[in-house]
N, C-alpha and C positions, 0 to 999 in steps of 0.2 A: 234350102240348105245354106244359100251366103248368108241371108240375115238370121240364121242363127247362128253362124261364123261370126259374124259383124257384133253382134249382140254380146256375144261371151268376150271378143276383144272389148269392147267399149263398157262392160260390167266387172271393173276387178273384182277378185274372187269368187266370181259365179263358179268357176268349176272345181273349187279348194274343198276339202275335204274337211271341215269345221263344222258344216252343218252339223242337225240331225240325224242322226245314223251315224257320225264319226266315233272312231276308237278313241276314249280318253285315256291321257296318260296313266301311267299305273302308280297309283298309290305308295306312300308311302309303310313299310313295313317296318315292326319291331321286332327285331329279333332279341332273344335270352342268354344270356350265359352265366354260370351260376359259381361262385367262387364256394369250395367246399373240399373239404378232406386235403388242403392244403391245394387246391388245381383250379384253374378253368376248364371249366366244363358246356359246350365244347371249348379244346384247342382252339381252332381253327373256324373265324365266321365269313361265311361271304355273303356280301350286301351291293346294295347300290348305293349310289350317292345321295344322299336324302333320308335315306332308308335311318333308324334308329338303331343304337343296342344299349340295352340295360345289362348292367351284371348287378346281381345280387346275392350278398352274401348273407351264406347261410352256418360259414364255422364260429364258433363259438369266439369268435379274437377277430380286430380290424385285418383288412386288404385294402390294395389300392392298385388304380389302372393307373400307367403313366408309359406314356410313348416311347420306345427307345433312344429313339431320334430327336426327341425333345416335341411338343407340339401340344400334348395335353396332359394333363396329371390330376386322377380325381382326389388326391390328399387321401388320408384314412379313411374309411367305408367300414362304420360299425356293423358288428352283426344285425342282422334284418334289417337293413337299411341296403341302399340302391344307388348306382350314379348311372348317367345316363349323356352317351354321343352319341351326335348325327353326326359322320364324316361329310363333307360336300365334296372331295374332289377323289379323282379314283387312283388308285395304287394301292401299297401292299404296305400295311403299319405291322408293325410287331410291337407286341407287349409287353410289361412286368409289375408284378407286382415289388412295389421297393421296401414292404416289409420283407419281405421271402422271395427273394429272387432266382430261386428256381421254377418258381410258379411263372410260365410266359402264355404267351398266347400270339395270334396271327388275326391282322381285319383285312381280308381283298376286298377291296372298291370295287364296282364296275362301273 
């Protein structure tokens, strides 16, 4: 039993959890939101950091994502056409479109 006390202090990471059989982190996800009948749809997305979101619009006229806060703004987004953010850090952005500013939206980071 000491010398395999002994053995695991004088082998850094012998007993870390990295091998074979470890849980790998979880992947990055794309999540949807779809600009249409004048809304995002959904409202409201929640992600994680890393994680993607596309909005893609499908009305017949440009939209545009732009932070309220200032931070990102995808410019006009023609119809069937797409813009796409990976958030990196967590908190809570709210949205607008600055053609139509009553179209908003919500991203929670986790």
């Amino acid at each position: 039993m000491r010398g395999s006390l002994l053995l695991a202090l004088a082998v850094p990471g012998l007993l870390s959890c990295s091998g074979p059989g470890a849980a790998a982190p979880p992947r990055p996800v794309t999540h949807t939101v779809t600009m249409e009948a004048v809304a995002f749809t959904p409202p409201v997305i929640t992600a994680k950091a890393g994680d993607s979101i596309v909005w893609i619009n499908k009305d017949p006229f440009p939209h545009s994502v732009a932070a309220k806060a200032g931070g990102f703004d995808s410019l006009p987004i023609e119809p069937d056409h797409s813009w796409t953010l990976t958030p990196s850090a967590r908190g809570e952005i709210h949205y607008v479109c600055t053609l139509h500013p009553t179209m908003t939206g919500t991203i929670r980071v986790e």
